[in-house]
N, C-alpha and C positions, 0 to 999 in steps of 0.2 A: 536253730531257734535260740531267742537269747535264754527263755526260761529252761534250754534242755542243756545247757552250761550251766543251767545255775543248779536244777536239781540235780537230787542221788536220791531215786527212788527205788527200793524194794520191791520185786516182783509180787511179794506177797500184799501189797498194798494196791500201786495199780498195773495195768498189763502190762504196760512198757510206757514207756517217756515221750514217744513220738507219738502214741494214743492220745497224751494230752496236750500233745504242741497245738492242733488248732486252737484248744482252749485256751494257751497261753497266749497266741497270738492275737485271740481276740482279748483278753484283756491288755494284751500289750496298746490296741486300738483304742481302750477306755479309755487309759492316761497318756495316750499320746506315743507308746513306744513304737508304733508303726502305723502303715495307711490303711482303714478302714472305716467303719461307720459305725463303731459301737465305741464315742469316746466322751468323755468325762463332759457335760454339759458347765458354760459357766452361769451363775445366776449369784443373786442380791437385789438390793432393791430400798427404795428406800422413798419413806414421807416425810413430810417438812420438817426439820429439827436435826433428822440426823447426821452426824458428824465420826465416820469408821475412820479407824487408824488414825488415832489422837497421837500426835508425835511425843515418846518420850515414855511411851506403854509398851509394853510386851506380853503379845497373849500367848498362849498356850491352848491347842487343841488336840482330838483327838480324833485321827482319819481310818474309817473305816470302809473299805471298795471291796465289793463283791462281784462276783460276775456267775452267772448260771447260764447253761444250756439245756435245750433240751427241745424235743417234736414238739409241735403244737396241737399235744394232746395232754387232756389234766393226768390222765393215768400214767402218763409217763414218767418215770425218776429220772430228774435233772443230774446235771456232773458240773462243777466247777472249782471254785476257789476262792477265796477273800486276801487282801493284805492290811496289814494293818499298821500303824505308825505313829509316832508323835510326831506334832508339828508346831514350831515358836516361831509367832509374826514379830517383829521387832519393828515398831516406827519409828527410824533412829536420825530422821531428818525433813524439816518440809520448809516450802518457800511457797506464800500463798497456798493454792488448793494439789498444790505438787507433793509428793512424799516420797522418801523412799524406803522403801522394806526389805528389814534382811531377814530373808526364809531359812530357817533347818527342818531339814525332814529325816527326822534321828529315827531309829533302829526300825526299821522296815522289816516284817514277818510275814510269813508265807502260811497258811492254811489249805490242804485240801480236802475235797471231800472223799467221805471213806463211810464205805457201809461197817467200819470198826467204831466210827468216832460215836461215842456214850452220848454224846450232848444231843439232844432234837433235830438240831439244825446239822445235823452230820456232816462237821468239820473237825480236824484236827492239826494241834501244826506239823508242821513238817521243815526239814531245813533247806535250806538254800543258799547260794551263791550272792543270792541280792544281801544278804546281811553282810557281803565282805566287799562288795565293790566301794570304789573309792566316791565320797559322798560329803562334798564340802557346801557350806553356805550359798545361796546365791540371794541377789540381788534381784529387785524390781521398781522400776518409779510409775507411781500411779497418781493418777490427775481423775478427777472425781470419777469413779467406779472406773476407768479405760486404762490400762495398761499401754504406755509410751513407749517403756524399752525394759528386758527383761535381760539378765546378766548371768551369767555361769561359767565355773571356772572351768580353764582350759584343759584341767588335765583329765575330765571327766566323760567314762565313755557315752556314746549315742545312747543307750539305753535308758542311763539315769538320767541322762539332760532331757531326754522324750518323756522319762516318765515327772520330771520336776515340770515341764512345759504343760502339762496337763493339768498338774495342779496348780500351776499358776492360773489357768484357763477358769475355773473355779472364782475367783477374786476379778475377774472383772465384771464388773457391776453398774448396771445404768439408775442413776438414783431416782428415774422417774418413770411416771408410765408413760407408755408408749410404745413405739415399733419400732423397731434402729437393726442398719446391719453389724455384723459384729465380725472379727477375724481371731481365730485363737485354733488350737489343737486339733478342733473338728472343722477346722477349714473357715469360710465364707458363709454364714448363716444368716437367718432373720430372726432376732429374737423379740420377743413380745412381752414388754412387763404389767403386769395386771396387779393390782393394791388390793391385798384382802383385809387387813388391817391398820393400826396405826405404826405398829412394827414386821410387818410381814407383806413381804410380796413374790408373785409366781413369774417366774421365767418360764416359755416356751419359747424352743428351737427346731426351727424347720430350715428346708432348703438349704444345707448343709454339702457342701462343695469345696471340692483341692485341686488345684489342676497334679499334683502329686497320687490323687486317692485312683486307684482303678478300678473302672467299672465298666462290663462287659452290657453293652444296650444293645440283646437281638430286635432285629427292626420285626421281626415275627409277633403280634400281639400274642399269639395265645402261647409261645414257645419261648418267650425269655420269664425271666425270676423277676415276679416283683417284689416289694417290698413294701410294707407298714411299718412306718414309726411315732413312735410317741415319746416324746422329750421332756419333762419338766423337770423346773430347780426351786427349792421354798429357800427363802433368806428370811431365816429372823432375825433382827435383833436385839439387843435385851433393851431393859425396860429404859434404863437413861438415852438408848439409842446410840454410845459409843463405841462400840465393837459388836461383831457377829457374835450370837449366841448360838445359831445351829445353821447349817448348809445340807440340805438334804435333795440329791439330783437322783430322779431316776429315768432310767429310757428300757425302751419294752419295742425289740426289731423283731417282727417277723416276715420271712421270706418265703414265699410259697410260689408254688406253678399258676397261673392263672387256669389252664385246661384242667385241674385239679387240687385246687384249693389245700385239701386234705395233707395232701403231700408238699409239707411243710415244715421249716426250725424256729425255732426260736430263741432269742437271746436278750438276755434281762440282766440289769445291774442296776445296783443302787450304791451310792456314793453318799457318806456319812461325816459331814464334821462336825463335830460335839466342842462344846466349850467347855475348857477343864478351869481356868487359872489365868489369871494378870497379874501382871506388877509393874513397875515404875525404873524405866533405865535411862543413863546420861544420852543427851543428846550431844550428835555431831556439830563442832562449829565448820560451819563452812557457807563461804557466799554461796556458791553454786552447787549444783548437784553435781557434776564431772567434778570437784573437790571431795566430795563427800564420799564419792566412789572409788576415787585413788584412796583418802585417809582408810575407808576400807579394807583395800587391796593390801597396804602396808601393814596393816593391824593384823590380817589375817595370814599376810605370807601366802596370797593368792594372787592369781594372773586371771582377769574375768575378761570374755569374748561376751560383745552384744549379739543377741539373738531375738527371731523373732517369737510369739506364740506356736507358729506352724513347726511342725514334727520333722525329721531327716529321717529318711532310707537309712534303713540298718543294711548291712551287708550278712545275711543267713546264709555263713559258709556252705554249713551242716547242714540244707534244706537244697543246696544248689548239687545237682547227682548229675554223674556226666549222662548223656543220652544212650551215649554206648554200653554203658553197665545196664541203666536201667532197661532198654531192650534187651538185653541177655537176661537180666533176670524175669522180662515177663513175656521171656519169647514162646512159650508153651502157649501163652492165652491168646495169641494171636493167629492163629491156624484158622485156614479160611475155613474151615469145616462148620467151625464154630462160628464165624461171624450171624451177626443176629441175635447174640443172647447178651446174659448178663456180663459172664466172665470178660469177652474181649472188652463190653465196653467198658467197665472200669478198667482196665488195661490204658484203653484209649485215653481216657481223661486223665491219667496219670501223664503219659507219654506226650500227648498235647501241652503238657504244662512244665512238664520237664523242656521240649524243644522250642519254648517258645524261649528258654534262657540260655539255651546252650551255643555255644560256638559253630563258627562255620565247617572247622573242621575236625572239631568230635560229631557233627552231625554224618558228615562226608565218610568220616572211621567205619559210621556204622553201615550207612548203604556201602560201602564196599566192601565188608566182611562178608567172607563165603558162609559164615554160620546163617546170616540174613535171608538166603538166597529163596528161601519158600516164603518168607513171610514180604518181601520186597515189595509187593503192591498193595500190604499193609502199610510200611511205613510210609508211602508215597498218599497214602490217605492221608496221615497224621500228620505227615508236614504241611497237605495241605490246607490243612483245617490251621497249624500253627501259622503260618504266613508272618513270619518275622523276615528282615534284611538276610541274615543268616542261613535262615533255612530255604529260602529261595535262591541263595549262590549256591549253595550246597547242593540244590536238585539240579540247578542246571547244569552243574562241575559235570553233572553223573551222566541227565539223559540231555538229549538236544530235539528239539522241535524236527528239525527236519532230517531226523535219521527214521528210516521205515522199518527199521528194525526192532525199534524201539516204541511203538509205536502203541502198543498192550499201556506200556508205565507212564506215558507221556499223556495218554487219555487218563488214565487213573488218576495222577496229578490234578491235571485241568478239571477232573471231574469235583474232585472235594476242594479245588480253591473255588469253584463255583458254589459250592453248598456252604460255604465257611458265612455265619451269620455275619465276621467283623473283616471284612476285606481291609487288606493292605492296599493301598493306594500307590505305593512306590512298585508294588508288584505288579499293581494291573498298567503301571506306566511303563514296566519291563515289558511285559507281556504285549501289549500294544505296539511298543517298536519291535520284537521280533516281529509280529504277526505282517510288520509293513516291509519292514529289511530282508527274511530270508521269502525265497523266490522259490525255492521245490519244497516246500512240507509237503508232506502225503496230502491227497486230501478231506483222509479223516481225521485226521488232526488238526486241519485248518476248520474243519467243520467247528471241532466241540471248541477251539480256543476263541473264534467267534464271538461262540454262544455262550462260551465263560466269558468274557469281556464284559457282552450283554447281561449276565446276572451281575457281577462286580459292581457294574455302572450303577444299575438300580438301586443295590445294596448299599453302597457308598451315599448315594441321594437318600438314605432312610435313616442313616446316623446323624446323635446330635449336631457334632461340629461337618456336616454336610457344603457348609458356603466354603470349607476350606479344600474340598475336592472338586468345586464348579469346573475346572481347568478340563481334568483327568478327564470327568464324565461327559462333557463337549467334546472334545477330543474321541472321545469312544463313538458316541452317537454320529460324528461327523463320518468320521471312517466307517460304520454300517449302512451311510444313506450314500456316500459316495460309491461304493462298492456295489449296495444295490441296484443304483443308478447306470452304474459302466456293465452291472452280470446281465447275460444273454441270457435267454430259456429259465431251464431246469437250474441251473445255477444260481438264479433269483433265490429260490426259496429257501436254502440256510441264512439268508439274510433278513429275510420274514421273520423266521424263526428266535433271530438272534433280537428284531424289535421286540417282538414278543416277551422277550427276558428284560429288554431293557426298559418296558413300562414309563417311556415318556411323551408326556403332553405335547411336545412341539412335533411328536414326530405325525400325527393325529392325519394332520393336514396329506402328509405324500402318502400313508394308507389309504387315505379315501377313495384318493385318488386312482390308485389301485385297482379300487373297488370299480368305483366308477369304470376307468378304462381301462383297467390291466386283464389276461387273460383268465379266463374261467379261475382257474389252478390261484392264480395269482390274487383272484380277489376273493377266494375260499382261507386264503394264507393270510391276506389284510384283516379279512371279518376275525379271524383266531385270534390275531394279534390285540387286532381293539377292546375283543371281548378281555381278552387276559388284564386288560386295562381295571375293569371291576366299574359298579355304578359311580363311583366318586368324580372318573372321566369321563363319564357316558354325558357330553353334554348335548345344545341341542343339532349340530351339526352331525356328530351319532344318530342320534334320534333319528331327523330327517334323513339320513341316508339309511337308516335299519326299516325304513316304513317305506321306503320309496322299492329298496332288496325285496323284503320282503313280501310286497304286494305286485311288485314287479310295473312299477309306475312309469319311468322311463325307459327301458329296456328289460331283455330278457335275463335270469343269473339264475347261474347251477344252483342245484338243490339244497346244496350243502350251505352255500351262500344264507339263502333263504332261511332256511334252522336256524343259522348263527344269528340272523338279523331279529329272530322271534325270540330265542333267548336272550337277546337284549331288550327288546322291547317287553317282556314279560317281565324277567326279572326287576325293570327299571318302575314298577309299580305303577302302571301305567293307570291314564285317567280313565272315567267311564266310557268317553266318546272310543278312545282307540280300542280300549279292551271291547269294546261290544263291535267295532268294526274288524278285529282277529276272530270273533265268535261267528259271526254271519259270516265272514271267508270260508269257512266250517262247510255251509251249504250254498256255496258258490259253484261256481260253474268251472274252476281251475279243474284242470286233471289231473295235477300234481296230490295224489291223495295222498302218497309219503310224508310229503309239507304236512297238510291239511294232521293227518293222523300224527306227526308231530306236534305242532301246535296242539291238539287236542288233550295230549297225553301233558305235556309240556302247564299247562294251566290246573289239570287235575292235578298233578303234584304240587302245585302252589297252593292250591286252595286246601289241599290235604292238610296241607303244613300252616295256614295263616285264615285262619276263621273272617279275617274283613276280607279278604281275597275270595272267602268261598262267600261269604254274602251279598257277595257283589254281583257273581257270576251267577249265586244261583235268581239276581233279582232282574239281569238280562234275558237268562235262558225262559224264565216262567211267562215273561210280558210278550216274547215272540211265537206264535205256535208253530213256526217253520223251525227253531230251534229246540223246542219242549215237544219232542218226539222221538221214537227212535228214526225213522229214517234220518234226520237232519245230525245228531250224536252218536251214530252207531258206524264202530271201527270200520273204518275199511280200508286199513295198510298195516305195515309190522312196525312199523316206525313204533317207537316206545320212550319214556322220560321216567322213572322212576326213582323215588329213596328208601334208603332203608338204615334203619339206626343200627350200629357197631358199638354203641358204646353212651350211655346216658346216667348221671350224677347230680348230684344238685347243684352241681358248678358249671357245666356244659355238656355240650351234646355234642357226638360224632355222629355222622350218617356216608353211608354211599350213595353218591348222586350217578346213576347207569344212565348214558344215553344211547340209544340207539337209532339209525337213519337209515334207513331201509330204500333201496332200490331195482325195480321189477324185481322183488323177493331174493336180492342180494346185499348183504349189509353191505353199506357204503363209507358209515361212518361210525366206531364207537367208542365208546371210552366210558372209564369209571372213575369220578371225582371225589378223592374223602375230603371230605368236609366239617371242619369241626364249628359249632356255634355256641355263643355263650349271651345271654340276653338280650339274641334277636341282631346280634350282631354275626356274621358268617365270615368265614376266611377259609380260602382250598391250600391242604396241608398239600398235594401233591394230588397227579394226574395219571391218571394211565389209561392207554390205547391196546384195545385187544382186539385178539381175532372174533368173527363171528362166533364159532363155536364156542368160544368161552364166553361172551355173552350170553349164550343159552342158561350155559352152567353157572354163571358167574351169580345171575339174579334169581332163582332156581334155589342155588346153596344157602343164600343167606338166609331165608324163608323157613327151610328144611333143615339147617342148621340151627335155629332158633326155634321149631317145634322141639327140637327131639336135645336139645341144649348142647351143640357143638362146640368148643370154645371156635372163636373166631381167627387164631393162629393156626388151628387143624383144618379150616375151610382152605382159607387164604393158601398153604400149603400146598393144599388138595388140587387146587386151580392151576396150579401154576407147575404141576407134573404131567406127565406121557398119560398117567393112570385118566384122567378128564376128557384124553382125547380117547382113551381104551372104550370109559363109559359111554361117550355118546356116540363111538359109530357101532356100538351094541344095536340091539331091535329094541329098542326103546319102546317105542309106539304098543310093541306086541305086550312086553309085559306090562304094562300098565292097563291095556284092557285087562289082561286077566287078573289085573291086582281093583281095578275099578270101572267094575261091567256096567255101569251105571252112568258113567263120567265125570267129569272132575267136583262134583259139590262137593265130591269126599274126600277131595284133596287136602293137604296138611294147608295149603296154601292157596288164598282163594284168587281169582283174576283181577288182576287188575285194570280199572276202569274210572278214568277224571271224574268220571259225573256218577258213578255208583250211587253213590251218597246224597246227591244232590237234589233228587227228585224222587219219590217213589212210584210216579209212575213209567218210568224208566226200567226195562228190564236190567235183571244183574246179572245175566249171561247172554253170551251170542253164540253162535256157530263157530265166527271168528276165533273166538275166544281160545274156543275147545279146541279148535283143531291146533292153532298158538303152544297151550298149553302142553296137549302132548307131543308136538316137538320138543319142548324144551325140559319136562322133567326126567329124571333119571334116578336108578334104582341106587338108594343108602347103604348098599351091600357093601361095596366100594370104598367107604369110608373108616369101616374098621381098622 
């Protein structure tokens, strides 16, 4: 970092020096010394009369730039630093509304903060390196408030010319109001001048963009970092209206999780220039301004390079660690033992960011180091999350697709280039030609690189600059339909599968089709597919063929068929005609009562969840008296649809969505979906398919864990060991008679039933119910 050359800091003041490199680095971001989003706003402004930078003046000011961090909570003490400077504008030349200005930005001072500093504002100085770099005049020609060209001399390093670019950024000024884009230190913006008085007016900057700045956009709404900013700059000027009397910019970034708000930073600076002093200096003779800039150049015994407002990559020797050291040094935290907590994954996010800069063959060093050898299907995660050129020769130097040996590391790869939210496009175009070129990969490895193709594809269509991987992601989709198209049987349905990931519109048309005439299996695998689609594709060619499945209009289709086609047609908020023709199916004549008690179950949790849904339902069921009884709503299959909340804040909600599909009293079908939602808007964080028996326990736990206040990592745990499968081939049945000789009212947990609620004169227990129930609960002994 350049501010960790500059300082010499005492242990006793702060931890160490790399504690405050981020903070350095983000003020380096202020004025421009590197790429980010916290930099020096430019603003001025001006009403009719005024006339800045009178050629032949020299003002004198004084810059004052702060920078703070801190949570974004009041009670939290902030950490940062101020610098502080004089600065002398010299207008020592003009032609018409053209000028040119020579800038010094003398003795630059470093302050930080210190719970020692006496003052209120807990600063002190401190010294630094920036007081000794080499730091000559530079040049600018300004043409009414817009900077043309901007000059520095050549012997000057990146740091001070990034941080002199910023404050030039500062001085460019639109003398009227209005809207205008603008280009300076903080990229590509829109600024907005607003007139509060006859000498003052506000700058705001938004949409602020570099093709230099990076920025990491998960296509996941609730699982990327957003960001709030606020920009403004006040220009006054004094009362004759011929020079700035004060420059005051502040900007206020906070970055938080959307699925939790709370968990958030903050970063606030204000940038101050104060009017000290003018006076009166000779003007350059010169026709043109390239005259005026050489006389300059001579006068100074300088060599000036034109440059733009926009900042340069600094080259952060000191920040760049080989990949090899830093796995050795945080090879401890990698032990699979541990994965799942906190320690490995800051491990992770270190190592991810280290490999995304490292070389092909310090990466190469470390996968073939025998010290690695346990932790190897770590690092084959963390490459795959980093997906650079680099780190993808490197993996494949090591393993090979079509070796069956290898074939453990070769899925663990493919696993986390599939989960990586910013897909490399040059990878999944590597990945694509092996997958066509070699001819024996095992075939669980052709399985999952498939299916990683198919998430790649998708993910790549979900980033901003998306029109520039149109090629790659046709290319993918064509090779999944063609391949589908030539597989036989059983072999179809990795290719289902891999639609599934790949969530595209065109492909809508050959599932239907599926549906329609492909075999049972095959249009059980279409309907998965389409659903994974989400309402946004549900259009109405969906529709008509989820009503036609579903009610079984032109042919006969599996069961499972049917469920999927009702979870679209429910979830798709249906109108009153279809919803009240799914109600009366209810007390239809089908045999299919698994369907029937799906659908059932399937609308009670909707209505549970959305008060117009339940008032809907409950304004069908009351006007029918074939539906407003128990014979016409009362269970009669296991089938089941339930939620249950894991997690609820004022910023969102998570729930488990448990389905289960019952057939002649064998689960057919089930799964559990979390799902997180945040003002009515839903998105599935991920899915999982279980066995029956943990379906019992699954829905059961979460109930019994929430009477009795289980955290919900000690459930999830619980579920997913031998010990779940110990409890329930226990005699379950017997001890819960003797623990509830009455039956289950006195359960922690009551039965679940769509229409409980809905009507009171509807019983709130069945036979059903009861005997349901003591299948499925189990004794809390187990859980200690």
């Amino acid at each position: 970092m350049f501010f960790k050359k500059l300082v010499k800091c005492p242990n006793k003041m702060l931890p160490s020096i790399s504690s405050y490199s981020f903070l350095y680095t983000l003020f380096a971001w202020l004025l421009g010394f590197c790429y980010g989003f916290v930099l020096l706003s430019s603003a001025a402004g001006h009403n009719a009369g005024v006339r800045l930078f009178d050629v032949g003046s020299a003002v004198s000011y004084k810059l004052h730039s702060t920078l703070l961090f801190d949570e974004n909570e009041e009670s939290t003490k902030d950490v940062g630093f101020y610098i502080d400077a004089d600065v002398v504008i010299e207008a020592v030349w003009e032609n018409d509304e053209q000028r040119l200005l020579k800038i010094e930005l003398k003795s630059p001072r470093l302050h930080i903060k210190s719970r020692k500093a006496p003052t209120p504002d807990g600063f002190i100085p401190h010294w630094s390196k920036l007081e000794e770099l080499t730091n000559k005049p530079f040049l600018m020609v300004w043409k009414n408030g817009k900077i043309e060209k901007i000059l520095l001399a050549k012997t000057e390093e990146v740091s001070m010319v990034n941080l002199k670019k910023g404050f030039a950024s500062l001085l460019q000024i639109q003398l009227s109001e209005g809207t205008v884009d603008e280009t300076d230190a903080s990229g590509k913006c829109t600024a907005t001048y607003t007139s509060q008085s006859s000498t003052k007016i506000v700058k705001t900057k938004s949409n602020c963009t570099s093709d230099d700045f990076y920025r990491v956009n998960n296509p996941h709404e609730f699982l990327r970092v957003n960001r709030n900013s606020f920009i403004t700059v006040e220009y006054e000027a004094d009362s004759s209206k011929t020079y700035l009397n004060s420059i005051v910019a502040r900007e206020n970034h906070v970055m938080y999780l959307p699925i939790k708000e709370d968990i958030a930073c903050r970063v606030k600076s204000e940038q101050i220039l104060s009017y000290v002093s003018s006076e009166k200096i000779r003007i350059l003779e010169a026709s043109t301004v390239e005259e005026a800039i050489e006389s300059i150049s001579k006068t100074e015994g300088l060599i000036f390079t034109q440059e733009t407002l926009l900042t340069e990559r600094e080259s952060l020797d000191e920040e760049t660690h080989s990949f090899t050291k830093q796995v050795d040094s945080l090879r401890g935290y990698l032990d699979a033992k541990d994965l799942g907590s906190l320690k490995p994954a800051k491990a992770f996010i270190k190592l991810v960011t280290t490999a995304r800069r490292a070389s092909k063959d310090d990466i190469s060093k470390a996968l073939s180091s025998k010290k690695n050898k346990g932790i190897l299907l770590q690092l084959y995660d963390i490459l795959g999350y980093a997906q650079t050129k680099d780190s993808h020769e490197a993996v494949m130097k090591s393993i090979h697709l079509d070796n069956e040996n290898q074939i453990e590391v070769s899925e663990r790869y493919l696993w986390a280039t599939s989960f990586s939210s910013q897909p490399n496009p040059d990878i999944a175009e590597n990945l694509l030609k092996q997958y066509k070129k070699l001819t024996n990969i095992p075939p669980k490895i052709q399985e999952t690189l498939v299916l990683t193709l198919g998430s790649m594809a998708y993910k790549l269509g979900k980033l901003p600059d998306k029109k520039l991987h149109v090629k790659i992601i046709r290319d993918i989709e064509e090779t999944i339909l063609n391949n589908l198209d030539y597989a036989k049987g059983e072999n179809k349905f990795v290719f289902f599968r891999a639609l599934k990931n790949l969530h595209s519109p065109s492909t809508i048309t050959v599932l239907l089709n599926y549906v329609t005439n492909g075999t049972q299996k095959e249009g059980v695998l279409a309907w998965k597919a389409i659903k994974a689609f989400g309402p946004d594709l549900w259009d109405e060619r969906i529709q008509s063929a989820a009503v036609k499945a579903f009610f079984q209009l032109d042919r006969k289709y599996d069961s499972s068929s049917r469920t999927l086609a009702a979870d679209i047609l429910i979830e798709s908020q249906p109108n009153d005609r279809l919803l009240e023709d799914i109600l009366n199916f209810l007390i239809g004549t089908d045999p299919a009562y698994e369907v029937k008690q799906y659908a059932n179950r399937k609308i009670g949790m909707l209505a549970d969840e959305d008060n117009t849904i339940r008032a809907r339902v409950q304004k069908i069921i009351r006007k029918n008296p074939k539906l407003n009884n128990y014979h016409g709503l009362a269970p009669r299959g296991l089938s089941l649809a339930l939620t249950r909340r894991f997690m609820s804040n004022p910023y969102s909600n998570g729930s488990l969505v448990t389905v289960q599909e019952m057939k002649s009293g064998i689960a057919k079908r089930g799964t559990v979906d979390v799902v997180l939602d945040k003002h009515g808007f839903s998105k599935e964080l991920f899915s999982v398919s279980i066995l029956y028996i943990f379906i019992f326990i699954w829905i059961e736990t979460i109930a019994l864990a929430q009477q009795v206040r289980i955290p919900l990592i000690t459930f999830l745990r619980f579920v997913l060991t031998r010990k779940a499968v110990e409890v329930a081939e226990t005699s379950v049945s017997r001890r819960l008679y003797t623990q509830f000789p009455t039956g289950h009212r006195k359960l922690p947990f009551q039965p679940v039933s769509c229409y409980n609620s809905l009507d009171r004169s509807m019983p709130k227990y069945t036979s059903a119910d009861r005997h349901y129930r003591y299948q499925m609960i189990f004794h809390l002994d187990s859980l200690k």
